[in-house]
N, CA and C of each residue as an Amber inpcrd file, in Angstrom:
protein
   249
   0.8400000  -1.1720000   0.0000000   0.0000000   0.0000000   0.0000000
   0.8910000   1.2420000   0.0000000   0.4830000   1.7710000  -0.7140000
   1.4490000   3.3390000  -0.9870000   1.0320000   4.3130000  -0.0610000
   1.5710000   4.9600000   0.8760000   1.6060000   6.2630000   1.7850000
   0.4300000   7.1670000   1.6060000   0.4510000   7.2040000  -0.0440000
  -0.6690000   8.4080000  -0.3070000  -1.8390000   7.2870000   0.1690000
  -2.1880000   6.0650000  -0.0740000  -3.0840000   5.4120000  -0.1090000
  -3.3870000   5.4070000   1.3760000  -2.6660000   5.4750000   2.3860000
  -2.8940000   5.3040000   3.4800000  -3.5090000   6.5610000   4.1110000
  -3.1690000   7.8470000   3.6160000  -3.4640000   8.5860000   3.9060000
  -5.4800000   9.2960000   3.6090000  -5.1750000   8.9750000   2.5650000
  -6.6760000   8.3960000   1.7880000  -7.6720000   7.4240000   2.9410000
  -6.9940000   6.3370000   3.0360000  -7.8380000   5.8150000   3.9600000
  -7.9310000   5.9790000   5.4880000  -6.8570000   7.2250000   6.1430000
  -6.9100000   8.0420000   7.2960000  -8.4030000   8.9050000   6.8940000
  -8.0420000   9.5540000   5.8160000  -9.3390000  10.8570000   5.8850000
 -10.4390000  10.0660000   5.6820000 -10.5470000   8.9800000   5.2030000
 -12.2310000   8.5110000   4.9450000 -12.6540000   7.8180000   5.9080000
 -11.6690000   7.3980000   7.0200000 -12.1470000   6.8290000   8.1280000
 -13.0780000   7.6370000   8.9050000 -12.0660000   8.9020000   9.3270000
 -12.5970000   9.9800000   9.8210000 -13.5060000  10.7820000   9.0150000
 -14.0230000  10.6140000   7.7260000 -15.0040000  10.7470000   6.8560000
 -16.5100000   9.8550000   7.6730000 -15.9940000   8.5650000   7.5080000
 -17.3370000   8.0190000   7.9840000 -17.6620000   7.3300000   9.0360000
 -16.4940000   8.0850000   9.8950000 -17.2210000   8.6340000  11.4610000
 -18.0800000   9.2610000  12.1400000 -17.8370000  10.8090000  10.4910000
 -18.6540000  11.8850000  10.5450000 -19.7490000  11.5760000   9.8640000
 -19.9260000  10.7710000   9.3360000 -21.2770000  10.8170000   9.1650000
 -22.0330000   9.8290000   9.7090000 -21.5600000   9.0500000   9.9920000
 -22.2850000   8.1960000  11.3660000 -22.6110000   8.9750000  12.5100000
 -22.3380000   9.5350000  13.1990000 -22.2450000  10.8750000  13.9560000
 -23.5240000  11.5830000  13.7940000 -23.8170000  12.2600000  12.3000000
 -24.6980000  12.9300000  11.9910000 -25.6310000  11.8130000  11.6820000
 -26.0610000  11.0360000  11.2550000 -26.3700000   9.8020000  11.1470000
 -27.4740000   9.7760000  12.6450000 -26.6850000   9.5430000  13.6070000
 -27.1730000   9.6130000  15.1450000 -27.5550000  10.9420000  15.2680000
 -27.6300000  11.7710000  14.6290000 -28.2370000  13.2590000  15.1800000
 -27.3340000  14.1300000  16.5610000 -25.9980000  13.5790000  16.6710000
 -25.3130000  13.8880000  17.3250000 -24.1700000  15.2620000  17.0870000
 -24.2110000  16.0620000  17.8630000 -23.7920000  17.9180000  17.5290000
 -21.9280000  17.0770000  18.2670000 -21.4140000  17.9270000  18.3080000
 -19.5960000  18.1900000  18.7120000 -19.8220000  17.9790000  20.0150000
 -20.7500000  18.7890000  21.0290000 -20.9400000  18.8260000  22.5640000
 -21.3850000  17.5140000  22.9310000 -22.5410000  17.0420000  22.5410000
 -23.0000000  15.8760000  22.2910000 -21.8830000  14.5760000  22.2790000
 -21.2340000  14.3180000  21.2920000 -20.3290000  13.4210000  21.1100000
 -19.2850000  13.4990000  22.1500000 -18.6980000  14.5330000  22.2280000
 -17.3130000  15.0700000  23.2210000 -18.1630000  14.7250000  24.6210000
 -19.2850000  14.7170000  25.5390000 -19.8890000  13.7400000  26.5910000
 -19.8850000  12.6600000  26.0450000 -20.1960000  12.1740000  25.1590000
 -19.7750000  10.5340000  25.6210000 -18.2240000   9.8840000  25.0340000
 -17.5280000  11.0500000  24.2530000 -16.2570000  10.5480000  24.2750000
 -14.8940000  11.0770000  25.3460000 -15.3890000  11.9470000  25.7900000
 -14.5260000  12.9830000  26.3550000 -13.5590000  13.4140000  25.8940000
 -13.5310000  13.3370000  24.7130000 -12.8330000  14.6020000  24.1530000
 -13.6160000  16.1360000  23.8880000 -12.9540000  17.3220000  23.8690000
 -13.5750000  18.5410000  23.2510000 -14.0110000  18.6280000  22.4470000
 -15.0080000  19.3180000  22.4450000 -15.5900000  19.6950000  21.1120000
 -15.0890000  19.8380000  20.0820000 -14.0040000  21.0780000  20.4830000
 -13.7940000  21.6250000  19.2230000 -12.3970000  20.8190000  18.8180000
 -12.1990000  20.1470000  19.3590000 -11.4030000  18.3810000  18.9930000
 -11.9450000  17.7840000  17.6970000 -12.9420000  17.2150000  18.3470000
 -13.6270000  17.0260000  17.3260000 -14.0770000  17.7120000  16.3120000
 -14.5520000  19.0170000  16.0980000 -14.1240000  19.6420000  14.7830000
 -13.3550000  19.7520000  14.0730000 -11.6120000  19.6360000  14.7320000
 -10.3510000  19.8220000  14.1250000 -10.2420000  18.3100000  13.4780000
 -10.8200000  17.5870000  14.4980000 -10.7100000  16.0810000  13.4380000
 -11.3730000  16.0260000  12.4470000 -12.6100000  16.1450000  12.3000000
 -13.6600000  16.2550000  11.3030000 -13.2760000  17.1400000  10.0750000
 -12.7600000  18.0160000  10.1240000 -11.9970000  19.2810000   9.1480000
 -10.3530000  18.7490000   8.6110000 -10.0870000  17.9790000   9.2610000
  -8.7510000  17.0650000   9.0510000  -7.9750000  18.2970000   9.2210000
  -7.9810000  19.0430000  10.2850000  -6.8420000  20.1310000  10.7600000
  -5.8030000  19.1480000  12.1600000  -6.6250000  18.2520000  12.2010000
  -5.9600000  17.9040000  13.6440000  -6.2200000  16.1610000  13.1270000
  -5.0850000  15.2840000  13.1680000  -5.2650000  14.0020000  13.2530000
  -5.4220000  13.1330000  14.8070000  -6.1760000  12.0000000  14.1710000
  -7.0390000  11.3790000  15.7660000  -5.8830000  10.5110000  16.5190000
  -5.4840000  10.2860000  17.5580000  -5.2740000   8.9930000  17.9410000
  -5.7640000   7.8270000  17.6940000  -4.9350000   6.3980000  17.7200000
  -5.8260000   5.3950000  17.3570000  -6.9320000   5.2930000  18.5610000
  -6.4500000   5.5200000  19.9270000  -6.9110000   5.5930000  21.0560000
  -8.4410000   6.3640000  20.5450000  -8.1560000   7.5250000  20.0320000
  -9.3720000   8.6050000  19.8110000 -10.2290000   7.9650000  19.1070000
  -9.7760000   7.5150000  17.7450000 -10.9320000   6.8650000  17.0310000
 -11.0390000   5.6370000  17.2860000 -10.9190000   4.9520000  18.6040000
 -12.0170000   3.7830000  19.1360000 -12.7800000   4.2890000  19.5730000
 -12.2240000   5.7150000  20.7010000 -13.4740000   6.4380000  21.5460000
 -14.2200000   6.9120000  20.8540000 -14.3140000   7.3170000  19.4900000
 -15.4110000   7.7680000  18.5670000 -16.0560000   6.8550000  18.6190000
 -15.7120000   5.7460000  17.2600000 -16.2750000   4.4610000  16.9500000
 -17.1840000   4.1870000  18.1080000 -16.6120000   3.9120000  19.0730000
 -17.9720000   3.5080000  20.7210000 -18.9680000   3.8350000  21.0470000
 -18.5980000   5.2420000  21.0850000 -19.7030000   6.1950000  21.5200000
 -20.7200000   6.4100000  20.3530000 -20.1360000   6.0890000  18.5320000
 -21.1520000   5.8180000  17.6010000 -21.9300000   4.9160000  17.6200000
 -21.3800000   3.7530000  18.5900000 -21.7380000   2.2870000  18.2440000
 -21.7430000   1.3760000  16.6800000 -20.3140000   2.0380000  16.2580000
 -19.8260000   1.5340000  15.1510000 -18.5840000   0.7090000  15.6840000
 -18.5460000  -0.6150000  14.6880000 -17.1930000  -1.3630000  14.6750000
 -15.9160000  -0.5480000  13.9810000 -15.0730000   0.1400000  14.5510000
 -13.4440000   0.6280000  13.6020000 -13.1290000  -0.1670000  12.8360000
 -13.1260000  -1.5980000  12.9250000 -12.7640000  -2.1950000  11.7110000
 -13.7370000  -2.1920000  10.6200000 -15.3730000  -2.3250000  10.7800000
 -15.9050000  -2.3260000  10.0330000 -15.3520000  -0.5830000   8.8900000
 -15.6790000   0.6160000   9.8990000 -15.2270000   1.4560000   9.1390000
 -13.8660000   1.9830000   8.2120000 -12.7980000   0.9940000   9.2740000
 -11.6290000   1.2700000   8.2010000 -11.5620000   0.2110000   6.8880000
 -12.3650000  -0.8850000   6.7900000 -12.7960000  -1.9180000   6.0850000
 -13.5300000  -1.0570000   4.6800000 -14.1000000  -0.3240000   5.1790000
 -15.5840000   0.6290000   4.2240000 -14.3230000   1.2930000   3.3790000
 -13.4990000   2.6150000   4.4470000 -12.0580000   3.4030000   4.2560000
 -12.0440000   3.0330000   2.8400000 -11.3570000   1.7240000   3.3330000
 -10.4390000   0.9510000   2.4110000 -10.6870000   0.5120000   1.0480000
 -12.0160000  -0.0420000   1.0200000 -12.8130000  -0.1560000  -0.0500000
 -12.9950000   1.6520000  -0.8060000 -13.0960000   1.8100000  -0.3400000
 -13.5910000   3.4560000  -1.1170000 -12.2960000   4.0810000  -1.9690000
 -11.2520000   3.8650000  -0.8950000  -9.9640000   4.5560000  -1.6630000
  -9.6840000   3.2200000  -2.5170000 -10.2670000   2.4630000  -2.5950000
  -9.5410000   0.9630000  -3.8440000 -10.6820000   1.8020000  -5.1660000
 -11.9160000   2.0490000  -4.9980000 -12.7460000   1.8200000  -6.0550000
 -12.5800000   3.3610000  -6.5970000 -11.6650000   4.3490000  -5.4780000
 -11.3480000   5.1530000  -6.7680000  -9.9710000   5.0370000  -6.6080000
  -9.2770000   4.5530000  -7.0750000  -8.0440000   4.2380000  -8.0070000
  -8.6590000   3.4110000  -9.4420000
């Protein structure tokens, strides 16, 4: 897997986090109580100004009640079908 490719499948993870997220009808304040991270954390992740810990995006994934593997699985597929 090539670097750029990995990177690709960094942002789409955190792509469809965010919309699982919104998905649940869940705001930045919202999420940041049941993950404890900040809010505006989570905006900088969501905007890809700030990258997550792996630590961070389980505590996402959880509090979505999404599997991380399922989503870096999805990632992965997405950055294959556009190449």
């Amino acid at each position: 897997m090539k670097r750029s490719d990995s990177e690709k499948i960094a942002t789409a993870v955190v792509d469809l986090l965010a919309v699982a997220r919104r998905k649940m009808g869940l705001n930045y304040e919202d999420l940041g109580g049941l993950t404890g991270l900040h809010a505006t954390s989570l905006s900088l992740i969501e905007r890809h100004l700030r990258k997550p810990t792996f630590v961070n995006l389980c505590r996402i994934a959880s509090a979505l009640r999404v599997r991380l593997s399922t989503i870096v699985r999805n990632a992965e597929n997405q950055v294959r079908q556009g190449d």
